[in-house]
C-alpha positions as CSV (number, residue, x, y, z in Angstrom):
1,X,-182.6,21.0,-35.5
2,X,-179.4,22.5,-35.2
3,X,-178.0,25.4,-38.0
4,X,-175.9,23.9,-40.8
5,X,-173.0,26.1,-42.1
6,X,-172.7,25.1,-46.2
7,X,-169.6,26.4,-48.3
8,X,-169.2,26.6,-51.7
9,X,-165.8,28.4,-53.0
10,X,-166.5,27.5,-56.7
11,X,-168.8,26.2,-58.9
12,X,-166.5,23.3,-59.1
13,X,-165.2,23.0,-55.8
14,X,-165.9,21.0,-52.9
15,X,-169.6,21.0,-50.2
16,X,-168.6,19.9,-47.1
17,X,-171.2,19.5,-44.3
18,X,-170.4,18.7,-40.7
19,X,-172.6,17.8,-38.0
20,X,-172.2,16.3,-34.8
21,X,-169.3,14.7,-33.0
22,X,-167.3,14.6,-36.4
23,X,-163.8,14.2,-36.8
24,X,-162.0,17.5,-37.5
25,X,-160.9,18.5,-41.0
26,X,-157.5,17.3,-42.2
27,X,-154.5,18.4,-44.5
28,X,-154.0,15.7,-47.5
29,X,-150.8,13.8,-47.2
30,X,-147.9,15.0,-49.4
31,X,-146.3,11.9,-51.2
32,X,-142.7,11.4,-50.4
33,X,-141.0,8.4,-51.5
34,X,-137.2,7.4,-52.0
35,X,-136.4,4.1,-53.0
36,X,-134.2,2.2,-55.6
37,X,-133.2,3.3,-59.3
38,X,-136.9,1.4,-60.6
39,X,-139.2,3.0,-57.6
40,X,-140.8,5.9,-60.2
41,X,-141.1,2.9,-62.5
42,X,-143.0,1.1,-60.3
43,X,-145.4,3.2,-59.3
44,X,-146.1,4.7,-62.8
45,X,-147.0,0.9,-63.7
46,X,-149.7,1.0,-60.8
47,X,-150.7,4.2,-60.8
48,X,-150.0,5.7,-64.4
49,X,-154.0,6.0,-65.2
50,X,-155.2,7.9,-62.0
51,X,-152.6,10.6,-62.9
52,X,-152.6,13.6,-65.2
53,X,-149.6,13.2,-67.3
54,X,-149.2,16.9,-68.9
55,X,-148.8,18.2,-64.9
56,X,-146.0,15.5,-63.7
57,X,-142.4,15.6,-65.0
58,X,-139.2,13.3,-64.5
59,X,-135.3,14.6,-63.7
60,X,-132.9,12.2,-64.5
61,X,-129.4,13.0,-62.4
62,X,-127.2,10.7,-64.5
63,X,-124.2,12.1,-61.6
64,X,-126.5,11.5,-58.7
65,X,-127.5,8.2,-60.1
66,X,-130.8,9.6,-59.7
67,X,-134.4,9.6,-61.5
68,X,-137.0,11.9,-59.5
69,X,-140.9,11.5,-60.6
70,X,-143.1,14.5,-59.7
71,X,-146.6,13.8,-59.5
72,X,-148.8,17.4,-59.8
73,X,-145.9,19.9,-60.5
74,X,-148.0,22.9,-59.7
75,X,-150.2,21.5,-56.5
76,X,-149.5,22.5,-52.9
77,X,-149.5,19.1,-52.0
78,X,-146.9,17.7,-55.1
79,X,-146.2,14.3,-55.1
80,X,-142.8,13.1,-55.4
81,X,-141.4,9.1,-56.0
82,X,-137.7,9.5,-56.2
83,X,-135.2,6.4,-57.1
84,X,-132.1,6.1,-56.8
85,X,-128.7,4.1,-57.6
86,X,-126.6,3.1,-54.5
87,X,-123.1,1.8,-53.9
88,X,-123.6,-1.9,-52.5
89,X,-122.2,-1.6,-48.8
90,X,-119.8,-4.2,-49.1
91,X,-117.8,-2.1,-51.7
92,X,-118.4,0.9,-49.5
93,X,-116.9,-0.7,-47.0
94,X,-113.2,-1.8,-48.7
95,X,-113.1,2.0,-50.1
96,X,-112.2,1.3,-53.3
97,X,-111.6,4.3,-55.6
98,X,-112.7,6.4,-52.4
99,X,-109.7,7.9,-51.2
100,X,-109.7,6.1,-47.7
101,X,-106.0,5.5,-46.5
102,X,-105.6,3.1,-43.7
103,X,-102.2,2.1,-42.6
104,X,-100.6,-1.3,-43.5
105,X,-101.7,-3.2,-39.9
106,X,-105.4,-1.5,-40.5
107,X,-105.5,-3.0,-43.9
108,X,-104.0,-6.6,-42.8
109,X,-106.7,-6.4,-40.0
110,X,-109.6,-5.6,-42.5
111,X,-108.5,-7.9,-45.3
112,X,-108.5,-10.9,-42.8
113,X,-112.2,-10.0,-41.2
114,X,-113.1,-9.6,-45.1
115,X,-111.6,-12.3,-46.6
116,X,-114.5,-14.5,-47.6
117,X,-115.0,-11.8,-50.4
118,X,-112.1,-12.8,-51.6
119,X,-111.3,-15.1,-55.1
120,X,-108.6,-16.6,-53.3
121,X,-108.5,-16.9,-49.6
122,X,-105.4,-18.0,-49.4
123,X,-103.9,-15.0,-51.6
124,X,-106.3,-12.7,-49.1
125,X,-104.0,-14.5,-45.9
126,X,-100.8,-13.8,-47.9
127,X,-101.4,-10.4,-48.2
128,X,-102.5,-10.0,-44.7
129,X,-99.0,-11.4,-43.4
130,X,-97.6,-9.0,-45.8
131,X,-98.9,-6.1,-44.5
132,X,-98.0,-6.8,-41.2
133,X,-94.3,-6.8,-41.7
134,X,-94.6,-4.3,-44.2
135,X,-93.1,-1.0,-42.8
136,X,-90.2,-2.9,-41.0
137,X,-89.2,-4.4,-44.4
138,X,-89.6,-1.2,-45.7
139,X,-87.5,0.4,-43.0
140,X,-84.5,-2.0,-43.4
141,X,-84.6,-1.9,-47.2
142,X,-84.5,1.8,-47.2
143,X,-81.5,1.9,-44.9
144,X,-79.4,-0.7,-46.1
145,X,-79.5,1.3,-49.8
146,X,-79.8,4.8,-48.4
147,X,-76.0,6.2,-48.5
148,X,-75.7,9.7,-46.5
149,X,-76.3,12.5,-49.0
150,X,-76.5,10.5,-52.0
151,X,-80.0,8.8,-53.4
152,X,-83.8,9.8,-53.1
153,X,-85.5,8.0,-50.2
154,X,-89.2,8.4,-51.8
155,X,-87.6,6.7,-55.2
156,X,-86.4,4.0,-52.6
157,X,-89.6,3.4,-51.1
158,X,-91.6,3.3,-54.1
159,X,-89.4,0.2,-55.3
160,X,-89.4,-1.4,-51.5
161,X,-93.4,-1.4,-52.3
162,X,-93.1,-2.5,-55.5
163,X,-91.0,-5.3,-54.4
164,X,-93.1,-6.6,-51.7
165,X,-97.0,-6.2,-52.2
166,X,-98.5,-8.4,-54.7
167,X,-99.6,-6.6,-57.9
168,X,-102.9,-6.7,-57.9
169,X,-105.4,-9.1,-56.3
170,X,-109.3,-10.0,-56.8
171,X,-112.2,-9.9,-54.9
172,X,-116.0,-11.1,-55.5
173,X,-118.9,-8.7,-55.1
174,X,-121.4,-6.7,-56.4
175,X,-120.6,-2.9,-57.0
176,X,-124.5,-1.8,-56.5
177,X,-127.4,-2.3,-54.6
178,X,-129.8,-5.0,-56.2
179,X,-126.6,-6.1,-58.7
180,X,-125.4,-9.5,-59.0
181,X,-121.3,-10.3,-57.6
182,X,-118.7,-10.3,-59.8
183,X,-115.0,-10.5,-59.7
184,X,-113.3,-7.4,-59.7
185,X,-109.3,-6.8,-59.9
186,X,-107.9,-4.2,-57.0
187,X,-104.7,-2.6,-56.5
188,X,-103.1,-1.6,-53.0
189,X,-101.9,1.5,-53.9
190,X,-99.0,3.2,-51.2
191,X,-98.6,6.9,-49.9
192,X,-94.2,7.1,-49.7
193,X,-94.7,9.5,-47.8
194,X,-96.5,8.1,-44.9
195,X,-97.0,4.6,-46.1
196,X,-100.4,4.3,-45.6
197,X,-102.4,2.8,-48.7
198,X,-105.6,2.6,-50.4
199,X,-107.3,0.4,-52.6
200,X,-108.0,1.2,-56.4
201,X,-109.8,-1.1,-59.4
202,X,-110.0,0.6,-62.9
203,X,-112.1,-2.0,-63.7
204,X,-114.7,-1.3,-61.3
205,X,-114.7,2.1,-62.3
206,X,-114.9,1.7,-66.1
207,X,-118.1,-1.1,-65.1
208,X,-119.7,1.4,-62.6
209,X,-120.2,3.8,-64.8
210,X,-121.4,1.5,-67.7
211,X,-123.7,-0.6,-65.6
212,X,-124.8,3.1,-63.9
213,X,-125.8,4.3,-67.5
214,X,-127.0,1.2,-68.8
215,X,-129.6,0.9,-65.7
216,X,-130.7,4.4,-65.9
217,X,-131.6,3.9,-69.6
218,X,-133.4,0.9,-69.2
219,X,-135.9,2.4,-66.5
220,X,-136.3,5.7,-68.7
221,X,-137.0,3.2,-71.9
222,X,-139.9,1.8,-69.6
223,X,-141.6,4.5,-68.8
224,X,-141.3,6.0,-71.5
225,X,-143.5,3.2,-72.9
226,X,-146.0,3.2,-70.5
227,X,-146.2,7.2,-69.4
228,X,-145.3,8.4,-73.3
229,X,-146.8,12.3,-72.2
230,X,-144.8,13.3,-68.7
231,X,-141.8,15.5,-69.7
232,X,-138.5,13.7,-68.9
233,X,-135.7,16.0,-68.6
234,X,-131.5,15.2,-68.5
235,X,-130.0,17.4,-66.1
């Protein structure tokens, strides 16, 4: 009979006895999970009673959009579910409130390729034939007003935009990941200096940021109810 080797670090630790041909020892798995704004939720609901609630915590990133679940805070091999809230990629995609210039024949080309998200498609072809005459109306308005040495061209340009680009216009979609669509009213805003332009919604960005708080609260009210003992810290 061949020599067994038996170790035992602590009274309470683990006997592990291996003979043969068996399969060598492995590492556990370390937990790493990122999902949606609910995913810490969700596996709380499933998993809430094979964990030891005084050693997990939750961070709640209201400016990341994030919640972060850390199963075992003090184990080497620390679990962690992390959810988070995401931009919808169709929203990404138009830029608004991002900063992202494009210039009057990139945004006449966009807005037709995009214009089944759109209220009106007909407004969204409007626009588009707009844009593409845009900088040579802007050109000729500018010159015909422009006396040598007298008036402010930027002053000039600013009314040639006001003049000839609708107001504002609206489009249908969600703002999030996961959220429904909605109509939302956007501006083309104009650089004078270049004339490239941007587009901007206040409204999205007053409903962002309610619908951002409103969804983090509901998913810390849940757990709250059904994991009342792991620490949940605001950062």
């Amino acid at each position: 009979m061949e020599n067994l080797s038996l170790n035992i670090s602590s009274p309470m630790g683990e006997v592990v006895i291996r003979h043969g041909q068996a399969l060598p020892a492995k590492e556990p798995r370390v937990v790493n999970i990122k999902g949606t704004l609910d995913a810490p939720l969700e596996y709380l609901k499933k998993r809430v009673g094979l964990i030891e609630q005084s050693k997990c915590n939750i961070i709640v990133d209201r400016e990341q959009m994030l919640i972060v679940l850390v199963v075992g805070e003090h184990d080497p091999y620390t679990d962690v579910i992390g959810g988070q809230l995401t931009l919808h990629p169709d929203f990404v995609k138009f830029g608004i409130n991002s900063g992202k210039y494009r210039t009057a024949i990139e945004m006449a080309e966009f807005i037709k390729m995009n214009r089944a998200h759109f209220e009106n498609r007909q407004e969204a072809m409007n626009l588009v034939q707009v844009l593409r005459t845009f900088k040579m109306k802007i050109e000729k308005q500018v010159e015909a007003e422009l006396n040598p040495g007298k008036g402010d061209k930027r002053v000039l340009i600013n009314q040639a935009v006001d003049s000839n680009i609708p107001e504002k216009f609206k489009i249908c979609m969600p703002i999030f990941k996961g959220s429904k669509k909605q109509t939302i009213e956007v501006e083309t805003y104009f650089n004078p200096d270049d004339l490239t332009c941007t587009l901007v919604s206040p409204q999205a960005n007053e409903e962002a940021e309610d619908f951002k708080n409103t969804a983090i609260d509901a998913v810390v009210s849940q757990i709250r109810e059904i994991a009342g003992d792991i620490v949940i810290i605001e950062q």
